[in-house]
N, C-alpha and C positions, 0 to 999 in steps of 0.2 A: 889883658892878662896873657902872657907868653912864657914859653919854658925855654931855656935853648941850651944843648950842653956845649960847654966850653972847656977845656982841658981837661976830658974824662970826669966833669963836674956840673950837675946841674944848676942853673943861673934862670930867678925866676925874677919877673919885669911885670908890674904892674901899673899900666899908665894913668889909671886913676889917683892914684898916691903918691906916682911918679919914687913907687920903690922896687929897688933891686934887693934881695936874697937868696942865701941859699942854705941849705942844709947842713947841720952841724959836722956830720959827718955822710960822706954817700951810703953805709950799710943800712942808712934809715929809710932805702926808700924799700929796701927789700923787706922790710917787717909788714906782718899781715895784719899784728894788733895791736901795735906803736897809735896810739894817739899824740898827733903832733902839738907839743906844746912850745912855748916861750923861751923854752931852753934849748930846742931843737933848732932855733934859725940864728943865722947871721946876718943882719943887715948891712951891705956895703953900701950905702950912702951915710956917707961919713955925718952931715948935716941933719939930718934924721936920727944919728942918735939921741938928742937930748930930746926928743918927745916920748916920754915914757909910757908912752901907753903904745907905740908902732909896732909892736911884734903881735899886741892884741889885738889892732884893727887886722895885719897881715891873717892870724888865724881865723878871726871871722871872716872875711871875705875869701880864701883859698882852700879853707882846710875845716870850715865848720861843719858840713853835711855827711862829709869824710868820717871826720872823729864821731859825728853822733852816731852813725852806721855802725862803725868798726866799738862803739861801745856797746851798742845793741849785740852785733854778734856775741863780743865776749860774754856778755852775760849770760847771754843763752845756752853757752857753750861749758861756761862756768853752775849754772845751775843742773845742764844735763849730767855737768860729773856730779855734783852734790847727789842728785836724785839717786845714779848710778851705785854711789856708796853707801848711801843710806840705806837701798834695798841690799845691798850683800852685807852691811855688816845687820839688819834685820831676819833675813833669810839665813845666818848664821848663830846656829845655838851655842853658845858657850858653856852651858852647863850651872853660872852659878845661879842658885836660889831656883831651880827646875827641878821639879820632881818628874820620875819618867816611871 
C-alpha cells in the first residue's frame, strides 16, 4: 500500500489488488469527521470497474480503522453536546405549571 501525490492529487496503489485510486475530491482529506465511503473514491483501473464490490474491499483494507475511530470520536462529541443541552435547557426555569 503506497500514497504518492501526482499533479497536486493524491494517487493511492495498492499491490495487493493491484488497485490504483483516488479521492473524489482533494478537500476530503482535510475533514476531521468525513467517514470515507464508496462514493468518496475513484478507481482508475479501468478493468476493475466491473467488480462491484472493489470500492468495498478498497475501504476495508485502507480506511476501516480510520472510520471506526473517527466514528467513535463523533459520537462522543455528539453526545457531549446532547449532555451539554439537556443540562441548560433543565437548569432553565421557564415558568410553565411552577408555582414559586
Amino acid at each position: 500500500m503506497s500514497a504518492t501525490k501526482i499533479n497536486l492529487a493524491w494517487t493511492y496503489y495498492d499491490e495487493k489488488l493491484d488497485i490504483t485510486f483516488t479521492l473524489v475530491d482533494e478537500k476530503l482529506h482535510d475533514y476531521e469527521t468525513l467517514i470515507i465511503a464508496e462514493k468518496h473514491l475513484v478507481v482508475t483501473n479501468k478493468d476493475l470497474l466491473i467488480d462491484p464490490d472493489v470500492k468495498g474491499k478498497i475501504i476495508k483494507r485502507w480506511f476501516l480503522e480510520e472510520n471506526e475511530a473517527i466514528k467513535l470520536r463523533n459520537k462522543v462529541k455528539r453526545k457531549g453536546k446532547l449532555r451539554a443541552y439537556k443540562n441548560s435547557v433543565k437548569n432553565t426555569s421557564i415558568g410553565f405549571g411552577v408555582k414559586q
